[in-house]
Z-matrix of the N, CA and C atoms (Angstrom, degrees):
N
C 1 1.446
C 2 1.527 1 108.14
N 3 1.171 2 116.34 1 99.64
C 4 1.973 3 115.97 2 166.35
C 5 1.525 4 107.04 3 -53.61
N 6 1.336 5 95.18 4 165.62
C 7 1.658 6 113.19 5 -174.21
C 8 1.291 7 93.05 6 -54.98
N 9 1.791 8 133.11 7 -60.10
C 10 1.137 9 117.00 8 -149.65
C 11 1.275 10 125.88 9 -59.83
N 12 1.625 11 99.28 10 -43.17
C 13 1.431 12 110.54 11 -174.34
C 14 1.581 13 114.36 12 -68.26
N 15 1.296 14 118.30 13 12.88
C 16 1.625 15 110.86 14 -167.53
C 17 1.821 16 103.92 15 -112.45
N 18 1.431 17 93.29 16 115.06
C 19 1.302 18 121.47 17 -175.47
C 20 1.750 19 128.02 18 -102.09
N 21 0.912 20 109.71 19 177.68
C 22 1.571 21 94.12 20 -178.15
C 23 1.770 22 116.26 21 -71.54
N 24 1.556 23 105.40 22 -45.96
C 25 1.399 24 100.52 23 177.93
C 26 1.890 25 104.78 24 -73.86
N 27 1.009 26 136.57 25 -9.34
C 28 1.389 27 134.30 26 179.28
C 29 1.599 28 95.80 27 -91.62
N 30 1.246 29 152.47 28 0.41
C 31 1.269 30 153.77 29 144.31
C 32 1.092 31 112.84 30 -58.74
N 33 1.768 32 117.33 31 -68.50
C 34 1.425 33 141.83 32 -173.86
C 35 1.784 34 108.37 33 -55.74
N 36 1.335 35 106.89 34 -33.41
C 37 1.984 36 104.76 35 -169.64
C 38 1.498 37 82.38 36 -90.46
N 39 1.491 38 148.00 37 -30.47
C 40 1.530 39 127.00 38 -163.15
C 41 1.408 40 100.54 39 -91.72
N 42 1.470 41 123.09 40 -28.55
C 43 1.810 42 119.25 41 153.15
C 44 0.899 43 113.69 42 -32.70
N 45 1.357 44 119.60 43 -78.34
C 46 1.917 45 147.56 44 -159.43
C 47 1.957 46 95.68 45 -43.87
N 48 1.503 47 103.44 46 -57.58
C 49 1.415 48 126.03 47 170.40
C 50 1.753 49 102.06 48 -33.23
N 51 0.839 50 116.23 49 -67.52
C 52 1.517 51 129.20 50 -151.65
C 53 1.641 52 79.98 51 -80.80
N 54 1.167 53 147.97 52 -58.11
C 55 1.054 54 134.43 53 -136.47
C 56 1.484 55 106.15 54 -88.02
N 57 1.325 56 104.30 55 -39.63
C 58 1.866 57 132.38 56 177.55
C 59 2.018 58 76.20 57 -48.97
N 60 1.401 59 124.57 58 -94.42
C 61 1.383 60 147.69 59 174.13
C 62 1.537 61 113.47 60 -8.64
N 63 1.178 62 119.15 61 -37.79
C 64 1.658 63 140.20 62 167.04
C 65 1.242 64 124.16 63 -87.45
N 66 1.180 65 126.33 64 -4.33
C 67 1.422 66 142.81 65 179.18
C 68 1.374 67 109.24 66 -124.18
N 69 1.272 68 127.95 67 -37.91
C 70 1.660 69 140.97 68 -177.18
C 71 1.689 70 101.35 69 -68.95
N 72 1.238 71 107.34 70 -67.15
C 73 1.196 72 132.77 71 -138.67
C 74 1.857 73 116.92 72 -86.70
N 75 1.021 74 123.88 73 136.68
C 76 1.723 75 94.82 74 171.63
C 77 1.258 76 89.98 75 -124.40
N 78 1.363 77 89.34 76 123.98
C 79 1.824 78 127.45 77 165.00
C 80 1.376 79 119.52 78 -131.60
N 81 1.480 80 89.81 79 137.15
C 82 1.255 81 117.49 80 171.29
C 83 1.434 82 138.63 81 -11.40
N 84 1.282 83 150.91 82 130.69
C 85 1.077 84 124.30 83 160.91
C 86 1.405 85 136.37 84 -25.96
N 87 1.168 86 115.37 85 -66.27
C 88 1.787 87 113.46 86 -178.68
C 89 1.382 88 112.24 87 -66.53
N 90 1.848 89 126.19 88 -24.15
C 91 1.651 90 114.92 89 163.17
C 92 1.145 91 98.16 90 -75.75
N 93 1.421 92 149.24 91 -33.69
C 94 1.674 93 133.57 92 176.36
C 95 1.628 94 94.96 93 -35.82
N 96 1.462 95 102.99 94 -84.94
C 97 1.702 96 110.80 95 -172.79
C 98 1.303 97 115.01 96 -37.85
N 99 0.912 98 91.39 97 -32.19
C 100 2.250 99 84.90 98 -174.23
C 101 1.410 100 105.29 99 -82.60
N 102 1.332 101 133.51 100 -28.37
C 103 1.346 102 132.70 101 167.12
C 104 1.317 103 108.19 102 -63.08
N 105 1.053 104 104.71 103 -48.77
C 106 1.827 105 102.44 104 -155.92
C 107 1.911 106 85.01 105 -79.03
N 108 1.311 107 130.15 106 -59.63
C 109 1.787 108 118.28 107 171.88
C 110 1.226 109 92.63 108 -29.13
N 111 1.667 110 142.44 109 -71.87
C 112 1.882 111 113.77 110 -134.53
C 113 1.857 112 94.98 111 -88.44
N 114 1.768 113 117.46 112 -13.27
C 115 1.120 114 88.09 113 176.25
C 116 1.310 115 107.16 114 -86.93
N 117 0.939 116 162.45 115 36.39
C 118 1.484 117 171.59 116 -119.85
C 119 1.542 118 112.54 117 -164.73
N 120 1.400 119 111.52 118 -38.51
C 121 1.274 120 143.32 119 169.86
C 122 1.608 121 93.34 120 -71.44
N 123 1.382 122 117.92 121 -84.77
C 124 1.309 123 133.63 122 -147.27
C 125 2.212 124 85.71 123 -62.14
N 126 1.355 125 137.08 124 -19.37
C 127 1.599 126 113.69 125 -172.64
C 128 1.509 127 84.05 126 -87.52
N 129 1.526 128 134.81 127 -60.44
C 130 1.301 129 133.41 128 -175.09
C 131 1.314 130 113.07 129 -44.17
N 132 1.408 131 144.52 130 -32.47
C 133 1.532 132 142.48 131 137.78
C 134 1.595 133 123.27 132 -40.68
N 135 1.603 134 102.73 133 -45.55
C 136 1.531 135 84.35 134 169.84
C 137 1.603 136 125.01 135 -76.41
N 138 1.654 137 108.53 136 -22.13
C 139 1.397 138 115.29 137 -157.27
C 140 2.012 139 81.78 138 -72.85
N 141 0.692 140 115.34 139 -50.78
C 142 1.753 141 117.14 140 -173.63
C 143 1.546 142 106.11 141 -34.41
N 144 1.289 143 101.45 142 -64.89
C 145 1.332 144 138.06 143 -171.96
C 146 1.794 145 92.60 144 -39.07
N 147 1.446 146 118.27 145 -82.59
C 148 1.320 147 141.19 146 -164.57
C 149 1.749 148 95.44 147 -47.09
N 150 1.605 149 112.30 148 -54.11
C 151 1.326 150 114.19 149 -163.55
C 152 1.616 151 102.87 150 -59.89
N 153 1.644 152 131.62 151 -51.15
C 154 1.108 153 138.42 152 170.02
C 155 1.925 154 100.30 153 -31.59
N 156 1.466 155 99.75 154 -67.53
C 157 1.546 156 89.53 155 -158.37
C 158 1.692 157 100.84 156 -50.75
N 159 1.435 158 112.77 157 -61.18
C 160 1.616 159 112.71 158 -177.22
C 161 1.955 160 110.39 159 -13.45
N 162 1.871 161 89.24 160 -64.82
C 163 1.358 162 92.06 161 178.51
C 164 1.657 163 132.60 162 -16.97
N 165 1.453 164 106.45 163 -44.07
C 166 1.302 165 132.15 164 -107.09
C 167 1.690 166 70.67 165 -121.66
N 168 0.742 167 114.97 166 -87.55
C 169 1.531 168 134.45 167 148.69
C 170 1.430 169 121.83 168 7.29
N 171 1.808 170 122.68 169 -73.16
C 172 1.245 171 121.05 170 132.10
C 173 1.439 172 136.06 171 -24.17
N 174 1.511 173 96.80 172 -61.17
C 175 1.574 174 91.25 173 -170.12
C 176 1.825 175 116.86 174 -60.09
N 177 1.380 176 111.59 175 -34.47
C 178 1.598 177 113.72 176 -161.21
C 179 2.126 178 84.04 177 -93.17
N 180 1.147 179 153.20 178 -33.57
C 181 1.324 180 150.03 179 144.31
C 182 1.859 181 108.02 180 -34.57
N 183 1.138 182 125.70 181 -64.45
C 184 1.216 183 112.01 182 150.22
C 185 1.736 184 139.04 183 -32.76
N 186 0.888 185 118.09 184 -44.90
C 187 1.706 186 128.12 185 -170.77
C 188 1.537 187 77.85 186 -85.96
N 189 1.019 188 124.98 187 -90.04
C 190 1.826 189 128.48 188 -165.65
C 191 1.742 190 103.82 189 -37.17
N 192 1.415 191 116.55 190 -16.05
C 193 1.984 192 102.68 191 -159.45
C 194 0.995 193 150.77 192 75.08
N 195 1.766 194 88.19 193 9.57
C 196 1.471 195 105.72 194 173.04
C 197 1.506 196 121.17 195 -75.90
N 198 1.581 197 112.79 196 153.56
C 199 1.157 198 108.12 197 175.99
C 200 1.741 199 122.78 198 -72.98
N 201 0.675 200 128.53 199 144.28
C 202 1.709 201 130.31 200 154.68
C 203 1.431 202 109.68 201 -7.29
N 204 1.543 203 112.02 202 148.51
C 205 1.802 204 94.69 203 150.67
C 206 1.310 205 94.07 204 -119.27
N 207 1.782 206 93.65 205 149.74
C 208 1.896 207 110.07 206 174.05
C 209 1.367 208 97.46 207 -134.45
N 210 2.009 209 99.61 208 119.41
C 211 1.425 210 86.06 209 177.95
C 212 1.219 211 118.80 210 -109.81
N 213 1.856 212 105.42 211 51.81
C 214 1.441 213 103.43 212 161.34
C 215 1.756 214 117.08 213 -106.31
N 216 1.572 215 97.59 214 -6.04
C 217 1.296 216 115.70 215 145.32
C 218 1.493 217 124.39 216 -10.82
């Protein structure tokens, strides 16, 4: 997957992947670690990811006057 093409749900299915793969599978110590490092990678990619859109989100809810969303609302 190149940088460009990597999206939030293309984060979330190569998690799911790894996790399905970590639960299925018995591997090794050092593939344990290397799974659990790129999915570790792959939530800190989405959390980036998510915070950008929020951003994004605010800003054009702002200009229009919209309120916030809170979804403890």
């Amino acid at each position: 997957m190149t940088k460009e093409k990597i999206n939030i749900e293309g984060l979330l299915e190569e998690l799911e992947a790894i996790i399905e793969k970590m639960e299925d599978d018995n591997l090794n110590i050092e593939q344990s670690l290397s799974s659990y490092e790129r999915g570790i990678g792959l939530v800190k990619e989405a959390q980036k990811k998510l915070t950008e859109i929020e951003k994004k989100v605010q800003i054009l809810s702002k200009d229009d006057q919209l309120e916030n969303f809170d979804p403890d609302d």
